[in-house]
N, C-alpha and C positions, 0 to 999 in steps of 0.2 A: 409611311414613315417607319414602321416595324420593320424588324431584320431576324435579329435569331432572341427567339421566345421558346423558352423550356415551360414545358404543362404536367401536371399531375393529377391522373386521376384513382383518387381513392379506390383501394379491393372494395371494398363494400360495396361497391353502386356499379360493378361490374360481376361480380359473381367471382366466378376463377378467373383474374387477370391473365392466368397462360395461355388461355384461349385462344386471345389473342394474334397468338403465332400460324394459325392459318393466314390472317389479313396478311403476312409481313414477307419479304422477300427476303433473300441472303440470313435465313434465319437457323443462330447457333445457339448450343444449349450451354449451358453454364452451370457450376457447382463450386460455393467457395464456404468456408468457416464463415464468415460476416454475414452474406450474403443468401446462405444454401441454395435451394436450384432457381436459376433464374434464365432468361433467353433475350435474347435480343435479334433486331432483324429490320427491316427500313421498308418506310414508305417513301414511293416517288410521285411527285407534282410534274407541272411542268419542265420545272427547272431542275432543282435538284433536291436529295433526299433529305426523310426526317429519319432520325436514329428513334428506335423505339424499345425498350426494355420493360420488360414485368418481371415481377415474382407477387409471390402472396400477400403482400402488403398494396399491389398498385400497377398501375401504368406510366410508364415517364418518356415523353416527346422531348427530342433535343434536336433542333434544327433553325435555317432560318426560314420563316414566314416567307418574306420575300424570293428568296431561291424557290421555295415550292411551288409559287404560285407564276411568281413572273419569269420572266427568259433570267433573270439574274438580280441580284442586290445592288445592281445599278441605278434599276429601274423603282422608282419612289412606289409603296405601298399605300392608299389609300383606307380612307374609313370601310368602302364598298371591296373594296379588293382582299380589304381583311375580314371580313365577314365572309366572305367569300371561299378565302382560302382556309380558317376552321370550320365552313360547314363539308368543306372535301376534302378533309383529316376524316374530320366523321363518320363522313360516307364509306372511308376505306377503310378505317380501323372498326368500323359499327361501333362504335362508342361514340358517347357524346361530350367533344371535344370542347364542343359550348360551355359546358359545366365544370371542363378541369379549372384546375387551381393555376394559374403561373407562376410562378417559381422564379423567372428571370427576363428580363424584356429589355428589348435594344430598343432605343426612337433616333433616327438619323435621316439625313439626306445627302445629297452631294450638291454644290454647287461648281459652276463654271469661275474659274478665277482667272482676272489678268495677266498675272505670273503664277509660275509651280507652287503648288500648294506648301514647299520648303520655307519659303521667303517667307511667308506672315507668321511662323513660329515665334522669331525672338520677339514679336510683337504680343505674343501672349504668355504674362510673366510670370505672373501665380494665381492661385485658386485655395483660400483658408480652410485651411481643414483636408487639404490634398497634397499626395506628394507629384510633384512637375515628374515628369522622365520623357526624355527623349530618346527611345530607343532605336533609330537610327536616323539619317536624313529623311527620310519620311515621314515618319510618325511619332507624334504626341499624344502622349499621355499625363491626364492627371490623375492619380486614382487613390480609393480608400477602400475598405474593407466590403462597404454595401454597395458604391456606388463611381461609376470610371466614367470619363470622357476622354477621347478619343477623336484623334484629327489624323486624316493620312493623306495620302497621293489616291485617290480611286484609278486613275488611270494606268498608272505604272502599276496598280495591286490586281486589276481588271487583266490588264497586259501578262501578266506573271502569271493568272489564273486559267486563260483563256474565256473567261467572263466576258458577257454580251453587254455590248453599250448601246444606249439610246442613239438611232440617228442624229438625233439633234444635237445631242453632246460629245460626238466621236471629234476626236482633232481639237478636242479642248482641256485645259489645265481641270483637274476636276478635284476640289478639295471635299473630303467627305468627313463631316463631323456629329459624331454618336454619343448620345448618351445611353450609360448601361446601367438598367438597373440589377445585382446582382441575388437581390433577397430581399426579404421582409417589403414584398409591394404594396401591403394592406395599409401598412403605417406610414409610407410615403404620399400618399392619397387620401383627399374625408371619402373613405369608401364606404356602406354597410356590406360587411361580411369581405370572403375572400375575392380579389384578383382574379376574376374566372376570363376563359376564352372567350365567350359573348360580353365580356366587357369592353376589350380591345375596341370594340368598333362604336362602341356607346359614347354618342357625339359629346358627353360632360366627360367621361372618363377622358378621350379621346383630344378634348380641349384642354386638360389636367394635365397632362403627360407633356404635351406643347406648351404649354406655357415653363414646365420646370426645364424643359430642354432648350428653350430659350431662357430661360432668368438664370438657371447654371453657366451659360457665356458670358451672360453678363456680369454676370459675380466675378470673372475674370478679372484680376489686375492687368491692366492691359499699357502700351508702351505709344503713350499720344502726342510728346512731344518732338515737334519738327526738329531736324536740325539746325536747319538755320534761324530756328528761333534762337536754339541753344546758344550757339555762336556767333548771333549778331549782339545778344545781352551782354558779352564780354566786356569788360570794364576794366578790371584790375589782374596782376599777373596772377590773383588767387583764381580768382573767372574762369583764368585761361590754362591754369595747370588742372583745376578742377574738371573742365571742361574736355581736356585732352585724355585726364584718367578715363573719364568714362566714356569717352570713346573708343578707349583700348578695350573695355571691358564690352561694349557691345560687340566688338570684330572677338573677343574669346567667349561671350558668351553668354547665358545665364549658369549652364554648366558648369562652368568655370569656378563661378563664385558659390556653387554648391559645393563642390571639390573641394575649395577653400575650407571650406565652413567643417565642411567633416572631416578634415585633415587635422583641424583646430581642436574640433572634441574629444578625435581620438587619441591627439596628445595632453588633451584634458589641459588646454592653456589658459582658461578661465576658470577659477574658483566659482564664481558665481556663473551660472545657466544663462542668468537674464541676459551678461554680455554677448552670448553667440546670437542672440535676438538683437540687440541692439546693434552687433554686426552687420547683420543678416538687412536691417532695416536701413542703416546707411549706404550699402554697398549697392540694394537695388534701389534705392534713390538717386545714385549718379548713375547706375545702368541705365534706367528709364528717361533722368538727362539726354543722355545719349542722344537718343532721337535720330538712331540711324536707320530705323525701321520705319519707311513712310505714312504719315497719317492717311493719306487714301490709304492704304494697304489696311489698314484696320478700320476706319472706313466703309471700305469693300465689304470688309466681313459681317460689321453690323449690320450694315443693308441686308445684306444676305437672307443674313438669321429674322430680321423684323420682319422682313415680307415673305418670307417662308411663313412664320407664326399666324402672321394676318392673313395669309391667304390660300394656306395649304388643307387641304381636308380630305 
């Protein structure tokens, strides 16, 4: 379930960090004001490289797990595969990668979907405390300062990459959704002490991580109403004009109504704040009316995710 996990291991419990620079390939030297002399240079796995940088302060790993270890981040990381793959960071930096600090940790998988992983977007509406973006038909984001998730097309990003697929999953719609953690992993966690590499694999920390990367989807506001619910409840011509807005609104969007909303602030058309909330709070209420987004479609996804959580290890 790991993908790209940043490590830091303290100068002290290594001696001279620059050392290091025999282990490393493609290794350049460095000299800045901030920084002073520093080098960098990459470890290769199976799959693909870990970036590695010291100076006199440390050692800092930036890659992903997954690429190192497996043919690609297609292919799901285990508890065993991840213990695996930092005891042969280890072995090739001679440090003990066991004991670095992490710094930043992906937890993801892909799953097979009915349709393009496109379509169940307008079905996931917000997330409190995140801002949505859609930055193109592919991929979603919801993200805040410590912490992002992340939904994309794997296949089309696999395709663009030349990235290896599982047999099993080639010629399949493949939606892959990630949670990232960006910082402070100690306080995310009931850990004692820091976030280290040999945690990663440690079946409580390991169940910890899995349960937030499932309860963070689920904290999604998400978009369950059918449509033909919507539109068989019609009653009165208020029903039905109601009914038709927010149909217009799911064919433009949620975007749309984001759009709106900061067009609104930036001409500062409410005195008081609260109403661009109260906006905010009507307009996705008839969006999610809508109900043009099929409940199997979201559905689908919950499935996904529950028995990924139950049964992934």
């Amino acid at each position: 379930m790991y993908d790209t996990v940043k490590f830091k291991i303290e100068g002290a419990t290594v001696g001279n960090p620059l050392t290091v620079a025999r282990y490393l390939k493609d290794v350049e030297e460095h000299n800045s004001e901030r920084r002073g002399h520093w080098i960098s240079g990459k470890l290769s796995g199976n799959g693909g490289d870990y970036t590695v940088t010291a100076n006199s302060f440390g050692v800092f790993l930036n890659g992903s797990l997954a690429k190192y270890k497996l043919p690609s981040n297609a292919y799901t990381m285990t508890r065993r595969t991840t213990a695996e793959a930092v005891q042969e960071l280890s072995d090739e930096l001679h440090c003990d990668v066991g004991a670095a600090i992490v710094t930043r940790a992906d937890f993801s998988t892909v799953f097979p979907t009915k349709r393009p992983p496109s379509d169940y977007y307008n079905g996931l509406l917000s997330l409190a405390h995140y801002k949505r973006l859609l930055t193109n038909t592919d991929t979603l984001y919801f993200r805040q300062n410590e912490r992002t998730l992340v939904f994309y097309d794997k296949t089309k990003e696999a395709a663009a990459k030349g990235a290896k697929i599982p047999e099993s999953l080639r010629g399949c719609n493949l939606l892959r959704y990630e949670l990232r953690l960006l910082k402070h992993l100690q306080n995310r966690f009931r850990w004692d002490g820091a976030v280290t590499g040999a945690a990663l694999s440690d079946e409580r920390f390991y169940i910890q991580f899995m349960k937030m990367w499932e309860g963070e989807f689920y904290r999604i506001r998400k978009m369950n109403q059918n449509y033909n619910v919507m539109t068989n409840n019609i009653k009165t011509v208020v029903d039905g004009e109601k009914a038709f807005f927010s149909t217009l609104l799911q064919q433009m969007g949620q975007e749309c109504v984001d759009r709106y909303l900061a067009d609104l602030r930036a001409k500062q058309t409410y005195s008081d704040p609260k109403s661009y909330t109260r906006l905010k709070q009507r307009l996705y209420k008839l969006l999610q009316g809508a109900g043009a987004v099929d409940d199997d479609l979201i559905r689908e996804l919950e499935t996904a995710v529950k028995y990924c959580a139950a049964y992934q290890r």
